[in-house]
N, C-alpha and C positions, 0 to 999 in steps of 0.2 A: 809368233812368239810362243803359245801354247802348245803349237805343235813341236818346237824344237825342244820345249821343257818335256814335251812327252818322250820322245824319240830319245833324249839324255838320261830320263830315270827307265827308261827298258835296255839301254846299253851297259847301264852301271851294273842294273837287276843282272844282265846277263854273264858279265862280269866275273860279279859276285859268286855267282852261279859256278864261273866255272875255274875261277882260284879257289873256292873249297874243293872242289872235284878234284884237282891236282895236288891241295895237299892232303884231303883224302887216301889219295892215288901212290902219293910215294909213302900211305905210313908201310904197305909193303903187304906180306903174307901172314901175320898175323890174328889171330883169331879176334882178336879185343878191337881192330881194325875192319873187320866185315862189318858189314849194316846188319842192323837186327832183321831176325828170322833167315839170313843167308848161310849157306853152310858147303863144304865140299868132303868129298872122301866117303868110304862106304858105310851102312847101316845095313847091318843085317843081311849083307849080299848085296845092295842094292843103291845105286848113285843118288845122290841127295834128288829129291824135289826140287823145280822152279818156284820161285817164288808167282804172286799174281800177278806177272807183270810180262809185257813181252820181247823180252832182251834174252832168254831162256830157249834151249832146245835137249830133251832130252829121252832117252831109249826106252827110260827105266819106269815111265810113267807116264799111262795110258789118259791123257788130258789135250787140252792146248797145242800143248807144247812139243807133245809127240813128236817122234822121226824114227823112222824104221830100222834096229841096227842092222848092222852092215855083216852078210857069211862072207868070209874069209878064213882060209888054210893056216895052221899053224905056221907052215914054211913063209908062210907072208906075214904075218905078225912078228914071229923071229927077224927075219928083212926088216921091216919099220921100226922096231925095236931098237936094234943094231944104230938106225941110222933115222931117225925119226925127222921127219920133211914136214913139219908144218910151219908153213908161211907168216907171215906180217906178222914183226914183232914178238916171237914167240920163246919162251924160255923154257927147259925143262927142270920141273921143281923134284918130282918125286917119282922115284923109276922102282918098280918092287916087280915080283914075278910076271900080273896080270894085268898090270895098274898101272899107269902113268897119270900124271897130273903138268900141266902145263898154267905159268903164267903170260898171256899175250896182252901186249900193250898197246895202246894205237899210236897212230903216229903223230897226229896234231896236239890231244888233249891230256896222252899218257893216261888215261882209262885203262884199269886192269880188266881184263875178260879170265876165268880159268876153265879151261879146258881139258877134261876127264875121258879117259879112255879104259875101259874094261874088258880084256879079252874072256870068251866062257871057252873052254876048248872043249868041253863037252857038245855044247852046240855047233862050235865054229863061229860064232857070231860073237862081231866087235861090240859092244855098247859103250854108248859116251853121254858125254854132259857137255856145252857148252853158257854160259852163262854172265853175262857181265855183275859186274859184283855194282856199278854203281846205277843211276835215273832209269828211265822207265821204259823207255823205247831204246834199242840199239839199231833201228831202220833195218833189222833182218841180216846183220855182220855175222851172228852166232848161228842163224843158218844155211849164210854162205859158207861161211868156215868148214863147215861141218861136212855141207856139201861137196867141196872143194877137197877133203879128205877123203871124204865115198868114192869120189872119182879118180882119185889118186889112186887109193888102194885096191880097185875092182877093175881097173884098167889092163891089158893081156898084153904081159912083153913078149 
């Protein structure tokens, strides 16, 4: 019996857990809707910070978090631009000269993740953000994604 009252309040807990995350999740792109200290879009040149946490991947800061941006050609930034291929769930929010910002959702919990891309054409090199906006862990999705994107785009037609 005590075991079945335990097994019922860690299913509710979980529950709970995760109809706030979905109504979290649809209040949408809003600012007053991100969790405190989470942020996207540039400062100064440079893509926001991760938070401490490891749901985060990001070019622009030498941490944790780190991943190497990506050299690539103008004519191939132009190409992905045009026609932008990133996978699962993903939506484009904000398309400006060098900058794109993506909303991607998951598919079971609707979890937003935003996804930032930077092109420098001075360098050649892509820099990005990947980052889930909600809990603590994302079991390494924001650097498959991202991964998944390196590959995509560094691949020789």
């Amino acid at each position: 019996m005590v075991t079945r009252n335990i097994i019922m309040s860690v299913l509710v807990f979980f529950l709970v857990v995760i109809a706030m995350g979905k109504v979290y999740s649809m209040k949408g792109p809003t600012v007053d809707s991100l969790p405190e200290g989470y942020s996207f879009g540039l400062n100064r040149g440079l893509l926001a910070p991760c938070r401490d946490r490891p749901n985060c991947v990001c070019t622009d800061h030498r941490d944790d978090h780190y991943m190497e941006p990506v050299k690539i050609n103008a004519e191939k930034w132009a190409s992905f631009k045009e026609d932008p291929l990133i996978p699962g769930g993903c939506r484009l929010i904000v398309s400006e000269q060098n900058y794109m910002r993506f909303e991607c959702e998951s598919a079971f919990f609707r979890f937003i993740d935003d996804v930032e891309l930077l092109y420098d054409e001075s360098s050649e090199l892509l820099r990005f953000r990947s980052a889930a906006r909600l809990g603590y862990s994302d079991l390494g999705v924001n650097m498959k994604r991202m991964e998944g994107l390196i590959s995509f785009l560094t691949r020789v037609d």
